[in-house]
C-alpha positions as CSV (number, residue, x, y, z in Angstrom):
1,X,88.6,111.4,103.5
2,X,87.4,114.6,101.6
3,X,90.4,115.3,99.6
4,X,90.9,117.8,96.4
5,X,87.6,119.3,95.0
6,X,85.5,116.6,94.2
7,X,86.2,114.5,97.6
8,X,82.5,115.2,98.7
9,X,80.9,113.5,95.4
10,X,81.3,110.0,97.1
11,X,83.2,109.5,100.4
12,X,83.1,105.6,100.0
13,X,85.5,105.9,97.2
14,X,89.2,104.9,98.9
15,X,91.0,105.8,96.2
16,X,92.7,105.0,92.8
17,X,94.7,101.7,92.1
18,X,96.5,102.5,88.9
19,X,98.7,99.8,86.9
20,X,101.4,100.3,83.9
21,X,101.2,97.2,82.2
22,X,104.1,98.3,80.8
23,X,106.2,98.1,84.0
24,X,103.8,95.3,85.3
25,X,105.0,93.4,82.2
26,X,108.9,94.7,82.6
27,X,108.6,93.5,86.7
28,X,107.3,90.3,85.8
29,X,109.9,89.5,83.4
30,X,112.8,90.4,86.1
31,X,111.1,88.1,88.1
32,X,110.4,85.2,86.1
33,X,106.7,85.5,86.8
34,X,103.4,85.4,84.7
35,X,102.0,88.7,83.9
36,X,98.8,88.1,85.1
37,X,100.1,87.2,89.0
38,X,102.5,90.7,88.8
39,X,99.1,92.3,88.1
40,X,97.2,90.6,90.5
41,X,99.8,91.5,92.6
42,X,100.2,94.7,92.1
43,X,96.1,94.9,92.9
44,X,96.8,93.5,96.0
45,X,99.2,95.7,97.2
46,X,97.3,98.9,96.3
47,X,94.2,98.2,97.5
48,X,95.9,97.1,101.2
49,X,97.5,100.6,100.4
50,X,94.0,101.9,100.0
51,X,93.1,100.1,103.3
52,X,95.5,101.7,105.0
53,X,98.6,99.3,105.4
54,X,102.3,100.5,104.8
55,X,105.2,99.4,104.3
56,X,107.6,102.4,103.5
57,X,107.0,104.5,106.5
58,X,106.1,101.7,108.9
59,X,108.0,100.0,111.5
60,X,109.1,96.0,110.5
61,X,106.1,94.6,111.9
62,X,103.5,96.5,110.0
63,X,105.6,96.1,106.8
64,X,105.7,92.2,107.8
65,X,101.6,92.8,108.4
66,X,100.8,93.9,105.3
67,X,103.5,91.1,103.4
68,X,101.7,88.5,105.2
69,X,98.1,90.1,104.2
70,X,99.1,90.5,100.5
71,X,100.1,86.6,100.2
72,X,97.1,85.8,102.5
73,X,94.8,87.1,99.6
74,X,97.2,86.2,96.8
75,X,96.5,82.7,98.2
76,X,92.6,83.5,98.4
77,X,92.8,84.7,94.6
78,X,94.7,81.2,93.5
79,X,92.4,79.4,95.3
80,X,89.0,80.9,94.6
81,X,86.2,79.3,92.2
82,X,83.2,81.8,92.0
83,X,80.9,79.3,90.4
């Protein structure tokens, strides 16, 4: 996953996950959610996007694979104490 000029500096690198709070903020709003869970979110999906899961180009059963793995680790966020 060398890509652009500097893709040799660290090849574990996957990628960017940017966030407009802006839009997290207007998305959460439209939804009747809390900002913090849009973001959250929106970390999620990015990262599995990172990973390697779609859901635009994909057939309905990868889409519904990487819906299931989103709230599967929404879940694990809600539910996880790091003491």
């Amino acid at each position: 996953m060398a890509e652009g000029e500097f893709g040799s500096i660290n090849p574990q690198i996957l990628g960017d996950i940017v966030i407009s709070v802006e839009t997290a903020s207007r998305d959460a709003s439209a939804g009747q959610l809390d900002l913090m869970d849009e973001i959250e979110f929106l970390l999620i999906h990015g990262l599995l996007h990172l990973l390697g899961y779609d859901h635009e180009e994909a057939a309905a059963k990868k889409a519904a694979e990487m819906k299931a793995r989103e709230r599967e680790l929404f879940f694990f966020l809600r539910h996880c104490h790091l003491d």
